[in-house]
VOGU-3710 file (C-alpha; in Angstrom, 3 decimals, decimal comma):
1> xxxxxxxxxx> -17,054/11,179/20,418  -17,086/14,486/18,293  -15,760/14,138/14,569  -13,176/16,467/15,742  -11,700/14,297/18,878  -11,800/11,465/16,429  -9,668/13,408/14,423  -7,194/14,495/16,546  -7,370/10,704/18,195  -7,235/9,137/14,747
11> xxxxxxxxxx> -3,927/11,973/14,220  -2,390/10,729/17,573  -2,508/6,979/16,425  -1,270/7,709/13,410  2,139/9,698/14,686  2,795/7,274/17,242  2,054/3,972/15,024  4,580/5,252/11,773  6,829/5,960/14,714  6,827/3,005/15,743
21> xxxxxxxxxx> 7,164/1,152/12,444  9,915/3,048/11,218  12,758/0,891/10,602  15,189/0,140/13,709  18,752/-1,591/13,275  17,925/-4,780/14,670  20,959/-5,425/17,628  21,630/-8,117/19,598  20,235/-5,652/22,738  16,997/-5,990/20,622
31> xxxxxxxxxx> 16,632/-9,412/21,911  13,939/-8,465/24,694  11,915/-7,021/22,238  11,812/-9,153/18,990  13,836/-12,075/20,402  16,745/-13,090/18,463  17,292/-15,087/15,818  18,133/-18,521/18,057  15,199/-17,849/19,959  12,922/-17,384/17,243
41> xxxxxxxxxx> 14,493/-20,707/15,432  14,179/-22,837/18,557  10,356/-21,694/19,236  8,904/-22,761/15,738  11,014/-25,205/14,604  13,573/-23,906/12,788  17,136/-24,676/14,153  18,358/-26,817/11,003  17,860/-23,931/9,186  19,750/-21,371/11,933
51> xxxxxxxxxx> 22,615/-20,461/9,304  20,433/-19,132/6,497  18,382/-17,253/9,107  21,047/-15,603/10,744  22,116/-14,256/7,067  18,314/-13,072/6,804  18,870/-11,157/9,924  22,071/-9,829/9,252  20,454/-8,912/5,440  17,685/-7,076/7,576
61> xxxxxxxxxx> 19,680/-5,248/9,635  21,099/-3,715/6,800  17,806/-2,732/5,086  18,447/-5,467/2,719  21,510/-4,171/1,312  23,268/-7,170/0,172  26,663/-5,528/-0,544  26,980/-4,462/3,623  26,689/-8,220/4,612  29,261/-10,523/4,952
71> xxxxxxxxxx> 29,503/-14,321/4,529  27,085/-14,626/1,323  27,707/-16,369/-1,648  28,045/-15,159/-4,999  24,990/-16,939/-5,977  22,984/-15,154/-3,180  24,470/-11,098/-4,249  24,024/-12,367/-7,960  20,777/-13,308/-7,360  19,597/-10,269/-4,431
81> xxxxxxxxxx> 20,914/-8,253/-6,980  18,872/-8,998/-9,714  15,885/-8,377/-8,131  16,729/-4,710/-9,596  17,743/-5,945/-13,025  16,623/-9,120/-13,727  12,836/-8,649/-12,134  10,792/-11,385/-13,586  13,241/-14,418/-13,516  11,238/-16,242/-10,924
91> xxxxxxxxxx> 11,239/-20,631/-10,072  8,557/-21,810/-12,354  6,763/-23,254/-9,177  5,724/-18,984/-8,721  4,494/-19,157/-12,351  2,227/-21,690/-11,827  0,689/-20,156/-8,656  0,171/-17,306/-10,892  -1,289/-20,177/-13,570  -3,882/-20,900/-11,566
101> xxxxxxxxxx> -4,488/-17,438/-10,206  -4,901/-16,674/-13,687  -7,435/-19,826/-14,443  -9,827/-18,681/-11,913  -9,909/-14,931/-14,147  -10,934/-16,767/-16,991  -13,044/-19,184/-15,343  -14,498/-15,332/-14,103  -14,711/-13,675/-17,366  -16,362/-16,700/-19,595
111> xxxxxxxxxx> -18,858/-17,002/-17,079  -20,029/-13,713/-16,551  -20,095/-13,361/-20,063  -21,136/-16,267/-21,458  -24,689/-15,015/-21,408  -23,924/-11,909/-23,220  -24,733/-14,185/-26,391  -27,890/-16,147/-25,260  -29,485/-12,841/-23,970  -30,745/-12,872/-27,750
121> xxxxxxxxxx> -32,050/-16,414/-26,907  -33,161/-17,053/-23,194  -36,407/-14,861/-23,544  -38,067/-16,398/-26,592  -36,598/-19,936/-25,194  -37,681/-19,222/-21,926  -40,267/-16,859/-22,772  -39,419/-13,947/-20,082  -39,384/-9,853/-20,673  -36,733/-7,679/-20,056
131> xxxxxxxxxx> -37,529/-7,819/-16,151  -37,087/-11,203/-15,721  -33,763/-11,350/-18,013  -32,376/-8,846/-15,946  -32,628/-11,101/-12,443  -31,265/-13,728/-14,181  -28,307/-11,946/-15,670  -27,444/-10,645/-12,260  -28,336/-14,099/-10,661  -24,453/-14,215/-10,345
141> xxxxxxxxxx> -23,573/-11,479/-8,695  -26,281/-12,039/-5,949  -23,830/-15,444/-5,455  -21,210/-13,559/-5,661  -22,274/-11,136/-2,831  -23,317/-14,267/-0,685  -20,274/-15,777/-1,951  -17,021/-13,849/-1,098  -18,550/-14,136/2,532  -17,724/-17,625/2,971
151> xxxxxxxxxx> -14,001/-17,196/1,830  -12,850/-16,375/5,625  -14,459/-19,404/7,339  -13,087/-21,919/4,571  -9,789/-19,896/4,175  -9,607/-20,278/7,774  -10,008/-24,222/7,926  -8,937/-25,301/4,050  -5,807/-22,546/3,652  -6,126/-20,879/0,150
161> xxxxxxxxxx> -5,386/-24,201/-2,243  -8,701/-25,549/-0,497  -10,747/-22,675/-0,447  -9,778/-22,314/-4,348  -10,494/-25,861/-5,458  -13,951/-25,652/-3,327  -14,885/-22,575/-5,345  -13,651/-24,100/-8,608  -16,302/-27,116/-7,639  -19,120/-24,891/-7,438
171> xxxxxxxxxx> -18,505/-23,208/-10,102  -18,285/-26,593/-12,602  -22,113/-27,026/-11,236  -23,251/-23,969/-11,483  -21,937/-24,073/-15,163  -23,121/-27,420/-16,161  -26,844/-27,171/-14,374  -27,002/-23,422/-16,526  -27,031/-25,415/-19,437  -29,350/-27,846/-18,308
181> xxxxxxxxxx> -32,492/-25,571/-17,175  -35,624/-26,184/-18,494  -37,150/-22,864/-16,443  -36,289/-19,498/-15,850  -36,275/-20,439/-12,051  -33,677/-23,409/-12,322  -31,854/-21,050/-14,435  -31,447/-18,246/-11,694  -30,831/-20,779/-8,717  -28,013/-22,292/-11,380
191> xxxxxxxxxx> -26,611/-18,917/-11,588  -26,475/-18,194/-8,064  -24,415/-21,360/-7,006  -22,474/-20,220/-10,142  -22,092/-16,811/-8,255  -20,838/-18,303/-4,544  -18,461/-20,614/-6,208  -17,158/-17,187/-8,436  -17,806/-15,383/-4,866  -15,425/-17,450/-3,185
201> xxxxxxxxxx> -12,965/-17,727/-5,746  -12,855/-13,537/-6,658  -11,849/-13,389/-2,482  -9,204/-15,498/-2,541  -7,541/-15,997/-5,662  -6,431/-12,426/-6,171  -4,865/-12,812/-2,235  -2,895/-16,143/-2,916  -0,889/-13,981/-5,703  -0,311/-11,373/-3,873
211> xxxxxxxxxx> 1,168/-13,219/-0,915  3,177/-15,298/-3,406  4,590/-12,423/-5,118  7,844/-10,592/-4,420  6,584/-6,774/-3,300  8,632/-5,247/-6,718  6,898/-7,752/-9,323  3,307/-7,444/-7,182  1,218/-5,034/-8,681  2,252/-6,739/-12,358
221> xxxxxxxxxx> 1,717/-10,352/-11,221  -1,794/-9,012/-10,075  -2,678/-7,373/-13,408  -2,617/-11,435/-14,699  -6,003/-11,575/-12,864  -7,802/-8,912/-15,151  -6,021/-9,908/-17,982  -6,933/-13,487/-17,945  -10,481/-11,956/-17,055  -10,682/-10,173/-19,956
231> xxxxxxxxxx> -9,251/-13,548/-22,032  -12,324/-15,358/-20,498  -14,930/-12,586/-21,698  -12,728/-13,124/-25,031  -13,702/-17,102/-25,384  -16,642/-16,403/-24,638  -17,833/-13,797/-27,157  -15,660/-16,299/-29,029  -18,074/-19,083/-28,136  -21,154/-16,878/-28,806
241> xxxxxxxxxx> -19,897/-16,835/-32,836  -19,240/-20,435/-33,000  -22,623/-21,237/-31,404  -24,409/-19,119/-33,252  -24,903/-21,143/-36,619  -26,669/-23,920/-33,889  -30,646/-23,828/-33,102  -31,444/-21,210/-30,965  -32,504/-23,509/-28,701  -29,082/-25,408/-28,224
251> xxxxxxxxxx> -26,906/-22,519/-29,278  -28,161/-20,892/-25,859  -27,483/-23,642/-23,425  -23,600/-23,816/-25,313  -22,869/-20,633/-24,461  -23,973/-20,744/-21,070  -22,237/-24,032/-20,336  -19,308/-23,288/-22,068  -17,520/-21,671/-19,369  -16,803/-24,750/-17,330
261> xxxxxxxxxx> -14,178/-25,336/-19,478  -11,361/-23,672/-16,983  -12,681/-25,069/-14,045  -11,493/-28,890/-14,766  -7,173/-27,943/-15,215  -7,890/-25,493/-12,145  -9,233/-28,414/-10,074  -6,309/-30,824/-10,845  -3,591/-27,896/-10,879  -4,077/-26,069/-7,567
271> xxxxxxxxxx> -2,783/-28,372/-5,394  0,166/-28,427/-6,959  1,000/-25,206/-5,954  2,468/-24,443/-2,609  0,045/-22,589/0,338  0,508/-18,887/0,572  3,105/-18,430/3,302  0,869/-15,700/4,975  -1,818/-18,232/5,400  0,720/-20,300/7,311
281> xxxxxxxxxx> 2,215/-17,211/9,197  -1,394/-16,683/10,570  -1,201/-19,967/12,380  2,619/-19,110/13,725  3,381/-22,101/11,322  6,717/-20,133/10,477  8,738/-23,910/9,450  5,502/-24,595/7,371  5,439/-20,712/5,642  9,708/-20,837/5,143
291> xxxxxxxxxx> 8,510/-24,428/3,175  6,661/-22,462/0,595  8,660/-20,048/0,452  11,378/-21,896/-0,735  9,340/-23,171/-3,219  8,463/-19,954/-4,609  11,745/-17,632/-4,212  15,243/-18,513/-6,266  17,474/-18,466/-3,193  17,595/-20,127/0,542
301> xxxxxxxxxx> 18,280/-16,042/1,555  15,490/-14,644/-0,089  12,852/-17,000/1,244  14,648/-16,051/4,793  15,030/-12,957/4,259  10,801/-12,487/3,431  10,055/-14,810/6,382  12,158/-13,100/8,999  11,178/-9,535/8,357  7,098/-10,613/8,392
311> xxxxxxxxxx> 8,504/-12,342/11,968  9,142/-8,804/13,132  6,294/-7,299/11,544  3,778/-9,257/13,274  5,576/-8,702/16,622  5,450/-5,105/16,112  1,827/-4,893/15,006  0,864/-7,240/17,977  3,084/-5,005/20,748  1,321/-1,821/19,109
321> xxxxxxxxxx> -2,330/-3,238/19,592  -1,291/-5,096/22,572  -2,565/-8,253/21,456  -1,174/-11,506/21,087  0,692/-12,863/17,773  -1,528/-15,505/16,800  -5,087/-14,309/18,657  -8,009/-16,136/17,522  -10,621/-13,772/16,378  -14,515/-14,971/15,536
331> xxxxxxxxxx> -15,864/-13,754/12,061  -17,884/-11,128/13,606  -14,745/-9,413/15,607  -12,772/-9,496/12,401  -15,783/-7,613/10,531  -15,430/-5,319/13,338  -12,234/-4,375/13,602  -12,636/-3,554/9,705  -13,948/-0,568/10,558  -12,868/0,178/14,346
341> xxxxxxxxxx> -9,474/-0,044/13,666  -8,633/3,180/12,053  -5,947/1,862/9,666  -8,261/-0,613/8,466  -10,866/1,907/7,999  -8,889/4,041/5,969  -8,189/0,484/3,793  -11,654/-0,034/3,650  -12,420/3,388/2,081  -9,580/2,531/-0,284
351> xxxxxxxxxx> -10,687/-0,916/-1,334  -14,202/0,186/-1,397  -13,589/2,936/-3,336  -11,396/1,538/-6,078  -14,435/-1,822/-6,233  -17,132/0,898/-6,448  -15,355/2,661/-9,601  -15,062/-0,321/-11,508  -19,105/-0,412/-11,550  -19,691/3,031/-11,545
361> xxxxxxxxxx> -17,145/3,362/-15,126  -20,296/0,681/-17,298  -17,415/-1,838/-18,160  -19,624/-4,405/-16,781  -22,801/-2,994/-18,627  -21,003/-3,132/-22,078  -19,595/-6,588/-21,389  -23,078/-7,980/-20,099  -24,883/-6,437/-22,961  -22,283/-5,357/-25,728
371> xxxxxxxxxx> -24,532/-7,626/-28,235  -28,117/-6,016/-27,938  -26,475/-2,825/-27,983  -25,046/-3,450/-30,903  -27,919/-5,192/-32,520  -29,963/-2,522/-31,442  -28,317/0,231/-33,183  -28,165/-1,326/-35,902  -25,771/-4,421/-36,360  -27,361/-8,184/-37,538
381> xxxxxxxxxx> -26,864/-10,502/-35,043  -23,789/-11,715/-36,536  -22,426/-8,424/-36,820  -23,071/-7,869/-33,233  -21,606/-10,719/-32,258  -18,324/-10,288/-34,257  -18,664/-6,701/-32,886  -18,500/-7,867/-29,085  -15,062/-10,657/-29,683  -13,518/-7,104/-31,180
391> xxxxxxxxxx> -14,158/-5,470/-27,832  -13,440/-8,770/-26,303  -9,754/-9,099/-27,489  -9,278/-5,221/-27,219  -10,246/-5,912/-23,685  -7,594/-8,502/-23,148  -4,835/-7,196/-25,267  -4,832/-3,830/-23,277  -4,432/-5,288/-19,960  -0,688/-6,101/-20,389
401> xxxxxxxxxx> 0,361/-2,761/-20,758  -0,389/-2,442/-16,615  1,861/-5,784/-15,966  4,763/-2,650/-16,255  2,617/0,625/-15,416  1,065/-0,863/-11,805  4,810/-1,174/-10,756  5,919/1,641/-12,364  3,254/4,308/-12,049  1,576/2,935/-9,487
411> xxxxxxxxxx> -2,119/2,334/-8,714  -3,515/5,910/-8,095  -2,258/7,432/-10,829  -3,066/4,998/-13,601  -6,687/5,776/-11,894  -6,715/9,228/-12,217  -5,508/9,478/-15,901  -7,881/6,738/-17,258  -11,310/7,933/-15,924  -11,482/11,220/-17,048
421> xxxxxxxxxx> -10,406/9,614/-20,882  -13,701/7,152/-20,202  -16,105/9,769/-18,989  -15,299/11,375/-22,560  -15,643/8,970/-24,473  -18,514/7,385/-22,733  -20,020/11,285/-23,341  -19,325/11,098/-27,111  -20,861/7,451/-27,316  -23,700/8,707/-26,308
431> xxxxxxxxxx> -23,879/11,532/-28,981  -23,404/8,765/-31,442  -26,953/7,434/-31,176  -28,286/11,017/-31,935  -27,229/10,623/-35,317  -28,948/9,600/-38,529  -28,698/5,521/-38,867  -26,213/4,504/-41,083  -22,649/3,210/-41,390  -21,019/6,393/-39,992
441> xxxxxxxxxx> -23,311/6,186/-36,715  -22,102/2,424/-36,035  -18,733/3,164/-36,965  -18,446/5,662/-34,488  -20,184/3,997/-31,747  -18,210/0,943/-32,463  -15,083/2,625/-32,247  -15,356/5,015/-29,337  -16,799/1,750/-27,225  -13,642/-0,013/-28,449
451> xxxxxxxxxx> -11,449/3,132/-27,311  -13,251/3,238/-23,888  -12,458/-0,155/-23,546  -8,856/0,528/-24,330  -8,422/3,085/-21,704  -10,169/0,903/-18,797  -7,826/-2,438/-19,417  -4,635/-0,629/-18,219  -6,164/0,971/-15,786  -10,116/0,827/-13,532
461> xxxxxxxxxx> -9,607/-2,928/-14,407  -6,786/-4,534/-13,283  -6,591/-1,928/-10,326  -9,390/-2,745/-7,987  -8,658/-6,903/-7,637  -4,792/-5,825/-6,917  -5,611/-3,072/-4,524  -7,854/-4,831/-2,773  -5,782/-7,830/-2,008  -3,169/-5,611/-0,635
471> xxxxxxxxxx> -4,275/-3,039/1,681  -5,631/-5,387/4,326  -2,796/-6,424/7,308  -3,126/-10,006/7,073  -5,409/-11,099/10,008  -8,279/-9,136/8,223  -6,992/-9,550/4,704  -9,606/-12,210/4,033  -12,705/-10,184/5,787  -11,252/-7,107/3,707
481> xxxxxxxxxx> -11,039/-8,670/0,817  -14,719/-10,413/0,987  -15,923/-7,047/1,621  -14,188/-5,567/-1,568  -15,714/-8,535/-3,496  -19,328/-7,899/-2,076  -18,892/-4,662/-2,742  -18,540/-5,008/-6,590  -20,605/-8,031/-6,567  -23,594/-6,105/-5,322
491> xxxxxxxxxx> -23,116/-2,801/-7,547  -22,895/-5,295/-10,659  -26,394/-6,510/-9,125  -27,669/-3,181/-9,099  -26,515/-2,401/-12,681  -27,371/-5,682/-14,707  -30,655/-5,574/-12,840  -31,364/-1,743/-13,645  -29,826/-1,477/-17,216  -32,363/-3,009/-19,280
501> xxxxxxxxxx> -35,330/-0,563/-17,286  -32,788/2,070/-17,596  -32,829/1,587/-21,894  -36,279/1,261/-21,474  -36,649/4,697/-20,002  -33,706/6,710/-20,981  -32,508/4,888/-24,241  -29,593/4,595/-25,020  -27,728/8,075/-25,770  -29,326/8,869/-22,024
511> xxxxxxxxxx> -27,832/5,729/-20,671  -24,565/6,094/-21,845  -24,729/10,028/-20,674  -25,436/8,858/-17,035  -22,222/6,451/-17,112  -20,187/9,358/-18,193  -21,284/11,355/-15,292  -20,617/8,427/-13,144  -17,368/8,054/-14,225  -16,450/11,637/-13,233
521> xxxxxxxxxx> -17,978/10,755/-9,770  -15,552/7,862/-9,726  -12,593/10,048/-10,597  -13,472/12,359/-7,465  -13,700/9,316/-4,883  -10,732/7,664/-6,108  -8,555/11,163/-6,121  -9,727/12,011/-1,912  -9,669/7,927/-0,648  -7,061/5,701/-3,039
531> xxxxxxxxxx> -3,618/5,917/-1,392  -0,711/4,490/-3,343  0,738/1,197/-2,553  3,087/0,719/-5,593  6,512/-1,268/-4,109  5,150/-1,287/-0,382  5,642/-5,139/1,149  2,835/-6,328/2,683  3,976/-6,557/6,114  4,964/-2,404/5,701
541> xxxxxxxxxx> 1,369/-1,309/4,509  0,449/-0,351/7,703  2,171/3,031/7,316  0,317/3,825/4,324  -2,998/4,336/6,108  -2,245/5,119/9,136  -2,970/8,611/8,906  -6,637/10,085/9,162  -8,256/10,676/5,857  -8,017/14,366/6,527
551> xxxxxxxxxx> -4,795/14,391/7,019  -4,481/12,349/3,321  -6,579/14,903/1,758  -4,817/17,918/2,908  -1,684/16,392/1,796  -2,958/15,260/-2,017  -4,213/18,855/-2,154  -0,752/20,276/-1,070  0,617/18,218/-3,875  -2,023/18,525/-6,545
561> xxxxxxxxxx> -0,724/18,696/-10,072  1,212/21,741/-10,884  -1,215/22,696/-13,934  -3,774/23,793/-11,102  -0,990/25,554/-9,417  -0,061/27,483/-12,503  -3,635/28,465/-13,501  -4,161/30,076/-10,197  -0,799/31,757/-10,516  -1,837/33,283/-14,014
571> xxxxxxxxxx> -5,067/34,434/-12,284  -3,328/35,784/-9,104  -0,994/37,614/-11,709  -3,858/38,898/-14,111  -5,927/40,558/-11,077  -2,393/42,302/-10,030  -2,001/43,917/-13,503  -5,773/44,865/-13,526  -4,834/46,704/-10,301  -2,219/48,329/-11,895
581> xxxxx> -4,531/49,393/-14,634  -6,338/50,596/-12,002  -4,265/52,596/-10,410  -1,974/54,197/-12,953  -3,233/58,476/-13,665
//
């Protein structure tokens, strides 16, 4: 097929599928096509619970406008209501979902930077070049990218609780056998089961919170994953400081062993958490999903409400694609239909996109190696280690301000206005090392690293884990997901490998140049692929990438900021009085 019939097909889809999910009244006439609300009771096991449901349906019809339905109780409006006002009064059961969530971020973070410190260590201890330090600083990552792979088969059989505590498992060895090795080889196999158990965890973690979450608290709920990241790179540098007064030859093995220290309350917390309802809507297990719902939402009607509208959802999506509700799809068809289904193509640009930009912005680069480039321009070891728990907390701290931005400004814009910031700063870093050693030089490059890092916790970081956790309709969510994860996970491979040859060749004032360049490439991919999802429920994404990326592109560039528009006004204006000139005796 030509790109332009795929196109115009991809155009066709698109118009008839937002057609179709536009909202329709739901009537009792609608019974043949969604089956009413005794029906669907009756078929999965719901009839004790046939008031509260037909509330939920009534609710629905309505568009969720509480004040047009009759027969609810003042609890019920007071609490549908404050869903506007009061926003993040939630049961404590949804805070420690989010708990744990937030566990596996720092059990991420302290381990991927918990060799940031021994990097001054492993190759005298070890006695390895730069070469060799570099495969075993991205040891992880290659887990990770064999990792997030097997999150759909055990998500599949162990629901998310099972899949997380697996993970959680792995990563407790991987952590304690790191500290153990006697050889660069143990070492790298240590970090690799380190990596699958991180893999499987980075897949799945970031979905559980987003299924958990109400749609209008979503995109802050999912910022706790950075943020707890970023508290976990903060213990760590942390640990490198109170480690380093040790024998180099113990003070390594701390550091890297440190980071199991998260894994043991996420092991005996998670299953105190209720499954993610989606996980049980998959298997039709509707009684099972309204269960956990309960247990996460503050009234009877909201739960309802949330489980009745995915109900529809999924019989809409499967009439569309003429499939049935609960199919059973092998691994391999749901990697396909990632990229033959054109809404899930156009997610997969997204996700991939956003996961690509993280890399591509040097975030990792700094974190992995914030300490020899530090002590390399100059700092004592101390100093550079002192230097790094600064960026460390800065890290952390400036997360929280997207807890209220991803909800407010949304996801493609906080991307847009942060990368451009970075690729200056990361410019001006790198003009830093031109100058003459001294205390000016590392103040500088201390403080515009600092200020880079400021401008990526708000935005390239909590972004990409929240995006891609969202975009995917559920029966590919984990496949989507894994494939967002790999994605990252094999870029970070690619730049922890590369980065020590790369300040071998270029130094680094040219290293730091190419990341600023990169981070202008980012920009570009993020402003013609990322589509915004800010407020969307789940179950409604589809309508947000339906249509073909042309069609996306045309429209951002119809819409493009009005500065643009102005400038070309002013030069459309200053040919016409040149004309003028022209033409005036």
């Amino acid at each position: 097929m030509s790109k332009a019939s795929r196109d115009a097909d991809e155009a066709r889809t698109s118009e008839d599928d937002v057609a179709f999910l536009e909202y329709t009244p739901l009537h009792t006439e609608d019974a043949d096509a969604y089956g009413d609300v005794e029906a669907f009771a009756a078929a999965y096991h719901l009839a004790d619970e046939l008031d509260i449901l037909r509330k939920a349906a009534a609710l629905h019809r309505h568009d969720g406008n509480e004040d047009s339905v009759d027969g609810l109780s003042n609890v019920e409006l007071t609490t549908l209501r404050q869903e506007t006002s009061h926003r993040w009064h939630q049961k404590p059961t949804l805070w420690l979902t989010i708990l744990c969530c937030s566990l596996g971020g720092v059990s991420q973070g302290f381990a991927q930077t918990g060799i940031n410190g021994a990097n001054l260590f492993i190759p005298e201890a070890l006695g390895v070049g730069s070469g060799i330090l570099g495969l075993v600083n991205c040891g992880m990552y290659m887990g990770q990218s064999c990792g997030c792979w097997l999150s759909q088969p055990i998500n599949d059989r162990m629901g998310r609780r099972g899949t997380i505590w697996i993970a959680t498992l792995l990563c407790l060895l991987g952590n304690v056998f790191s500290a153990l090795s006697l050889t660069w080889p143990i070492l790298l196999f240590s970090r690799l089961v380190l990596g699958v158990g991180l893999g499987i965890n980075a897949s799945t973690v970031g979905i559980l919170a987003a299924e958990c979450s109400p749609a209008y608290i979503r995109g802050g709920i999912a910022v706790s994953w950075q943020a707890f990241t970023a508290f976990g790179i903060l213990l760590s540098f942390c640990g490198n400081i109170l480690f380093s007064g040790l024998k180099p030859e113990v003070t390594w093995r701390l550091q890297i062993g440190s980071p199991l220290t998260p894994n043991i309350p996420l092991l005996m917390l998670i299953y105190l958490c209720p499954e993610s309802p989606a996980w049980h809507f998959n298997a039709g297990r509707y009684n099972k999903a309204l269960e956990s719902l309960y247990r996460l939402r503050n009234t009877k009607i909201q739960a309802a409400y949330e489980l009745y509208a995915n109900y529809l959802a999924r019989r809409k999506a499967a009439a569309r694609l003429s499939t049935p509700e609960f199919e059973t799809t092998t691994f391999l068809t749901k990697f396909k239909f990632l990229f033959t289904v054109p809404r899930n193509r156009h997610a997969v640009y997204a996700s991939y996109t956003v996961m690509i930009s993280q890399q591509l912005c040097g975030i990792n680069i700094i974190a992995f190696y914030s300490s020899t480039i530090f002590s390399s321009s100059g700092f004592s070891t101390t100093a550079a280690l002192w230097a790094s728990v600064v960026f460390g907390l800065i890290n952390f701290l400036g997360a929280f301000p997207a807890v209220w931005t991803m909800d407010g400004f949304g996801r493609r814009k906080l991307l847009l206005w942060t990368l451009p910031a970075m690729a200056v700063t990361m410019a001006s870093a790198s003009l830093t090392f031109g100058l003459p050693s001294g205390n000016t030089q590392l103040v500088l490059l201390a403080g515009l690293i600092y200020l880079f890092c400021a401008l990526y916790s708000p935005g390239v970081g909590p972004v990409p884990v929240a995006y891609s956790a969202e975009v995917y309709p559920s029966s590919v969510r984990e496949m989507g997901t894994s494939f967002g994860t790999f994605t990252a996970s094999s870029w970070a491979t690619v730049l922890s490998v590369t980065f020590p040859l790369l300040l071998d060749s270029l130094g680094e004032q040219g290293s730091f140049a190419l990341y600023a360049v990169l981070n202008v490439v980012a920009w570009v991919l993020c402003w013609l692929f990322v589509r915004e999802t800010k407020g969307v429920e789940l179950e409604k994404m589809d309508a947000v990438f339906e249509s073909s990326a042309n069609v996306f592109i045309a429209k951002m560039w119809a819409e493009r900021p009005k500065l643009l528009l102005c400038g070309s006004r002013l030069r459309q204006g200053w040919k016409e009085i040149r004309q003028d000139d022209l033409e005036e005796p």
